[in-house]
N, C-alpha and C positions, 0 to 999 in steps of 0.2 A: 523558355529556353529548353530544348529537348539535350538529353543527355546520352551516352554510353554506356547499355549494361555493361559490367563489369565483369571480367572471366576472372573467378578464384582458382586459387594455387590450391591444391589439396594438402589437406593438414597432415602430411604423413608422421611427422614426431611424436601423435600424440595415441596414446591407446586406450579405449574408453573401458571403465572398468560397466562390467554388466547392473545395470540402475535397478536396485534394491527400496525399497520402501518400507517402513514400520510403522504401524498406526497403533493406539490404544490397546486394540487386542493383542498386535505384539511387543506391547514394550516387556517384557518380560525374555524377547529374544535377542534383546541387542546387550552383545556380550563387553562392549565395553560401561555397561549399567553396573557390572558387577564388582567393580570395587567402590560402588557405593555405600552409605550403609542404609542396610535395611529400613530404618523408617524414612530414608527420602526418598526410596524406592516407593513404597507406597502410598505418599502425598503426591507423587507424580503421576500412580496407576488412579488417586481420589482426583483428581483436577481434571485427568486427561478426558474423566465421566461425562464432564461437565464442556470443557470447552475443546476444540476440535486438535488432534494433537496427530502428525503425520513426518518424519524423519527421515531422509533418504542417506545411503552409505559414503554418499560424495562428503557432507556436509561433518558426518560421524567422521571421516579420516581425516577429512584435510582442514575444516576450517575453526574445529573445538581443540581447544588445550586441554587435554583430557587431566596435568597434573594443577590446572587449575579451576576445576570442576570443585562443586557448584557458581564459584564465581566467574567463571571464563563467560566474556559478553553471547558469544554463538550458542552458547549452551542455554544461557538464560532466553535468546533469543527465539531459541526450538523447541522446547522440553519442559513440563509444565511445572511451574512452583507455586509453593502450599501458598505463600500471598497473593496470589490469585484469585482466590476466592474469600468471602469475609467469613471469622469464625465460625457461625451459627451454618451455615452453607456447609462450610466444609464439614464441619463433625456430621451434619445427615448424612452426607454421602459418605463419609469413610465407615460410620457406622453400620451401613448398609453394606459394607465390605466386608466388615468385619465379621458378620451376621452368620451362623451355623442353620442350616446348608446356606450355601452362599445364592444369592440373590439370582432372579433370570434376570436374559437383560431387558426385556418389558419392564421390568423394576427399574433397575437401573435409570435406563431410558426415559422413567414419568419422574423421575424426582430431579433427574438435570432438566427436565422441561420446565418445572417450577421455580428449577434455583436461576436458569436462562431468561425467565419471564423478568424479572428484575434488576437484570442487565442491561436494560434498552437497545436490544436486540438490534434495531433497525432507526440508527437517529437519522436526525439532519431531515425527516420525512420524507425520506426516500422510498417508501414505498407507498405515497401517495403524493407527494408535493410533485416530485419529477416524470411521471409514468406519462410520456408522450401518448397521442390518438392518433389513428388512420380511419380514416371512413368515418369517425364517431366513436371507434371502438378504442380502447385502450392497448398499448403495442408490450406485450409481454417482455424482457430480456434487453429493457432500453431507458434508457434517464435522457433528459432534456432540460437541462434545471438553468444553466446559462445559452443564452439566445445562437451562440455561434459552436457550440460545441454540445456533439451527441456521444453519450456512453453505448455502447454495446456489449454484451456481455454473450458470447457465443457458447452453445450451450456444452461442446465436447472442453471448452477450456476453464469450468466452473469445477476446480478444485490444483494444487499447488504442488511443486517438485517435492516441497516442504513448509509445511505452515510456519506463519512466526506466533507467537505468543501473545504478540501485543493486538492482533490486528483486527483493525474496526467491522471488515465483510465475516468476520468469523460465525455469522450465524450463517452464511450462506452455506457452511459444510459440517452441519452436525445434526444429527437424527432426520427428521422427518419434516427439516426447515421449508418455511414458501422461499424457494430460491428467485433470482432475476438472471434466466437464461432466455435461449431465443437460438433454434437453429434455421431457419429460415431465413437466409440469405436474398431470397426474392425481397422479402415484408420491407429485412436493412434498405437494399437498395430504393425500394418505393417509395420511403419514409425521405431519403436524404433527396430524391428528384422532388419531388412537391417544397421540401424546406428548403429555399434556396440562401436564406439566411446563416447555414450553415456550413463556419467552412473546417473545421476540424470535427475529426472523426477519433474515437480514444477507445481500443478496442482494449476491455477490461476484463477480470474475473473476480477471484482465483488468478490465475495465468494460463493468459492466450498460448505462451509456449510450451505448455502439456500437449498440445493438438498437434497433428500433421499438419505438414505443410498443404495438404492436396484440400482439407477442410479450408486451410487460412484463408489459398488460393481461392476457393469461393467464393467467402465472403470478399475480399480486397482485390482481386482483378478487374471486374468489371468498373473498378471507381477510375482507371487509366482510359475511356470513355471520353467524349465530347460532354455527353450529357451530365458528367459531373467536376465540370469545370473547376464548378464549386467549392467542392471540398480540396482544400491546399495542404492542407495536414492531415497525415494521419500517425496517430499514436498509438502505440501498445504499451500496454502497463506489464512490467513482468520483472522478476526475482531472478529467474533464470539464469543471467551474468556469474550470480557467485555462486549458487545452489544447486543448478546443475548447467556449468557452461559448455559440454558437450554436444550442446543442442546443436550447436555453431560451427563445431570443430567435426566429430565426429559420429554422431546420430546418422542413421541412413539416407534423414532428407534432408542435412541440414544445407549441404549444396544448393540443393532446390529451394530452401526461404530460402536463403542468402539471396540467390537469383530473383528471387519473388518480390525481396526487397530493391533489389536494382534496377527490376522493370518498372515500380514505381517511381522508382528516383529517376529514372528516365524519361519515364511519363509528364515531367513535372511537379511529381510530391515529393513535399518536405515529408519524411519518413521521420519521426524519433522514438526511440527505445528510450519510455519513462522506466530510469533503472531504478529498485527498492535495494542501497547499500545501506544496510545499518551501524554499519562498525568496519572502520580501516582495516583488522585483521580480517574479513572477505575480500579482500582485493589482494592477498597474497601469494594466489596459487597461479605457476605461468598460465594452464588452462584457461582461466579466464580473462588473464592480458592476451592472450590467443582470440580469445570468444570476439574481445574488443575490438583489436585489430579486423578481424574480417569482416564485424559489424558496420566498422568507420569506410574499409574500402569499399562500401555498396554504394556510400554516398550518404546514407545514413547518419544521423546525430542522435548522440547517447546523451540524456539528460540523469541526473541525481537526485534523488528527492529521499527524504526519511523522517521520521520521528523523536523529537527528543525523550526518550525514554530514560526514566530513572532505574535503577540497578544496570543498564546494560550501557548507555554514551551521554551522561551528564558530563561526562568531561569535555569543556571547551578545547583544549588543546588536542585532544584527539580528532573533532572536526577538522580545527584550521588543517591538521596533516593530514585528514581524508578528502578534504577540499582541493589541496594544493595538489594531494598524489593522483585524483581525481580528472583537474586538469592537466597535470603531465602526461596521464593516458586519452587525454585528446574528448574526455567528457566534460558535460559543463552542469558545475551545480544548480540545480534548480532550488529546491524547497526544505526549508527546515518545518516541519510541522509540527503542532503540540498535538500531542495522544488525545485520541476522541473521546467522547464521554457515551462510553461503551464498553460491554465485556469487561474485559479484567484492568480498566483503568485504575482500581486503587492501589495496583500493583507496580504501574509505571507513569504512573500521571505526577507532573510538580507544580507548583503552585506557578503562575503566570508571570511575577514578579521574576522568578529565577530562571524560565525558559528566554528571558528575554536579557538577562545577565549572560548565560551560556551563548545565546547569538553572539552578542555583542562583545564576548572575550575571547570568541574564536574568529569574528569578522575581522576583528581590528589585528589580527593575525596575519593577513593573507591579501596578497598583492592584488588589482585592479580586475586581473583576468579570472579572481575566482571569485571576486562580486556579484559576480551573475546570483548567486544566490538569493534566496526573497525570503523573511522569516521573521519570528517564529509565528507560523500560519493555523487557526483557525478553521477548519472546513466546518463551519456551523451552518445553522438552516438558512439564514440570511445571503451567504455568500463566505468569501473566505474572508477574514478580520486577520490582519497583520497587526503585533502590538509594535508600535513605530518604536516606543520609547517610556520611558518611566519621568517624568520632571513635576514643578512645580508650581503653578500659574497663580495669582493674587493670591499666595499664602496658603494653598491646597494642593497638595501629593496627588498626579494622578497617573493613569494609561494615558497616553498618546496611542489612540487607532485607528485603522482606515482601513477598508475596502480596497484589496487587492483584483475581488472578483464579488460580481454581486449578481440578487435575480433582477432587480433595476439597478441596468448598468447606469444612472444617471449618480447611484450611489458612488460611483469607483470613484477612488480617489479621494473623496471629504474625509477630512479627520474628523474624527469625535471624540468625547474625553470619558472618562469611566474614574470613580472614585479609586485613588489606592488602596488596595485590599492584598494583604498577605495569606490570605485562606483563598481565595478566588485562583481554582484553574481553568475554569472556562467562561462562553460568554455570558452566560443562561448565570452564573456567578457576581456580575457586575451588574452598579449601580451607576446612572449618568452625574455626571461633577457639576459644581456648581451651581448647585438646588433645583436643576432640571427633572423635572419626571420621566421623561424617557425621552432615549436615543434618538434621531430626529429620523430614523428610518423603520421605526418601532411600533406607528400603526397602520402603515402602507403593509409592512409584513405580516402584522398580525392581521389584517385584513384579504392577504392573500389565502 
């Protein structure tokens, strides 16, 4: 069914403040730091060393409660805290701060690569388990880890309007990391005419929406084509709604995506904006119920997805009301995810037992139309592991799990059971129930 681009209204209400950026080097200039006190000031300049730290002025005015700083969730969400890193870490590097004359940043630089090494930089073996071939060769800027769905990572949109804190690609944007970029728009198209098994396309970073529209437009035009019948979806992963929704409203090109977006919807693609909200206080600014609005009249669907993060939305009752408010703005929740076993997970990871208490006290919250949501999710090397449920089978406590999404799809769907463990936050954490040795999809995997 072919469709109507849409002719947007211009956003004349709204006036975009000029987009300002502060990275590591200048946190030292953002003048709302200064009624902090001095030594949180500095565990944020020791952390920021370490893992990748980037602030834009939208985010500083409109979406931190600045009198409830350190603990305002946006805050924790953007701006680096000393639990971040484990003791012994953090003292070299502040030490190294501390140090008369003060250290180059060659210095700096080799001992965040040491304290980075330790982090598991790059799980889920993503940088070797997914890495699609053309010709024999390996396709730089690209994953292929589920049979129907290819990641793209365009190389001008490998870095963010504003980092978060918690986030798993975070090696992608610090020092002298191997990135997975890919500006060659021919290689994408070649890759997706030969895979015809593929029909969603997830165009990823960082965020896609740092780039011009006239970039976008080259990778994503050509897919409204005969010869890419194929692809029915295409996704972009992006922040951009709360963190800077000007992209939408008033940026120079934002007319032009809008458009870009509708000629696809036209074309026949289901178009959706995978949005990252972390906390109901980002959806408060009209700005970005503006962002949303223009997003939905392209013909577009805005989906929700996030992370249960400790210190920032452990609270169930705050989902179910980001859920419901979520749906009244015409998005549909997608994903609760549990924090990767990456970077600064000891800083917001909880044990599995309680990510699955938290689903389950904010689901049973919220009417039928905001069950779309699927949780608390897993994105481990296997596929993604949903924990179903917590119960009790012939007299032993266990996980109830299943495969939401797997590398053999023949997995999706089976449940499996894992010993009750109250220490265990992830899967690589768990033990199979019922005196089994291992999971029943444990040496097919390992074997891959």
């Amino acid at each position: 069914m072919q469709h109507q681009v849409v002719q947007l209204q211009p956003a004349t209400a709204f006036q975009s403040p000029n987009f300002q950026s502060y990275q590591h080097r200048q946190i030292d200039k953002i003048e709302a730091l200064e009624q902090l006190p001095e030594h949180l000031r500095f565990e944020m300049k020791v952390v920021a060393s370490v893992f990748p730290f980037r602030v834009n002025n939208f985010v500083i005015d409109n979406l931190i409660d600045w009198h409830k700083v350190p603990n305002d969730p946006v805050f924790q969400l953007t701006f680096p805290q000393r639990g971040m890193l484990d003791d012994e870490s953090y003292e070299l590097m502040a030490e190294l701060h501390r140090r008369t004359p003060k250290p180059s940043a060659e210095e700096v630089h080799q001992l965040a690569q040491e304290i980075r090494k330790k982090l598991n930089p790059h799980p889920a073996g993503q940088m070797d388990k997914n890495v699609p071939q053309l010709d024999g060769e390996p396709v730089s800027g690209m994953q292929h880890k589920y049979k129907e769905t290819v990641l793209f990572f365009p190389s001008q949109g490998q870095y963010c309007h504003s980092y978060c804190t918690f986030c798993f690609r975070w090696a992608q944007f610090v020092g002298k990391a191997t990135r997975f970029n890919n500006n060659d728009a021919d290689e994408l198209h070649q890759y997706l005419r030969e895979h015809k098994e593929v029909t969603d396309l997830l165009v990823t970073g960082g965020d896609p929406m740092v780039m011009r529209t006239s970039k976008l437009r080259g990778y994503l035009e050509a897919l409204k084509g005969e010869e890419f019948d194929h692809i029915r979806t295409i996704r972009i992963g992006t922040k951009s709604l709360t963190f800077w929704p000007y992209r939408y409203v008033t940026d120079p090109d934002a007319d032009d995506l809008l458009l870009l977006i509708s000629e696809l919807v036209a074309a026949g693609k289901h178009v959706s904006f995978m949005a990252h909200v972390n906390h109901l206080q980002e959806l408060r600014t009209d700005v970005t119920r503006e962002a949303i609005k223009r997003i939905r009249a392209t013909g577009a669907q805005i989906r929700t997805q996030a992370p249960l993060l400790n210190n920032i939305n452990e609270d169930p009752d705050m989902w179910a009301k980001m859920w419901q408010e979520q749906t009244q703005m015409g998005m549909i929740p997608y994903y609760m995810f549990i924090e990767r076993d990456t970077g600064a997970k000891r800083y917001f990871e909880l044990p599995l037992y309680r990510t699955w208490e938290v689903f389950r006290d904010a689901y049973k919250q919220v009417s039928g139309v905001s069950r779309t949501v699927r949780g608390p999710s897993m994105s481990a090397g296997p596929g993604k592991v949903e924990i179903s449920g917590v119960t009790e089978v012939n007299g032993e406590k266990v996980f109830v799990l299943r495969f939401i999404q797997a590398r053999n799809p023949e997995w999706v769907q089976r449940p499996f059971f894992a010993k009750y463990d109250e220490t265990a936050t992830w899967l690589d954490d768990l033990k199979p129930a019922f005196g089994e040795e291992k999971f029943f999809w444990q040496d097919e995997y390992e074997a891959m």
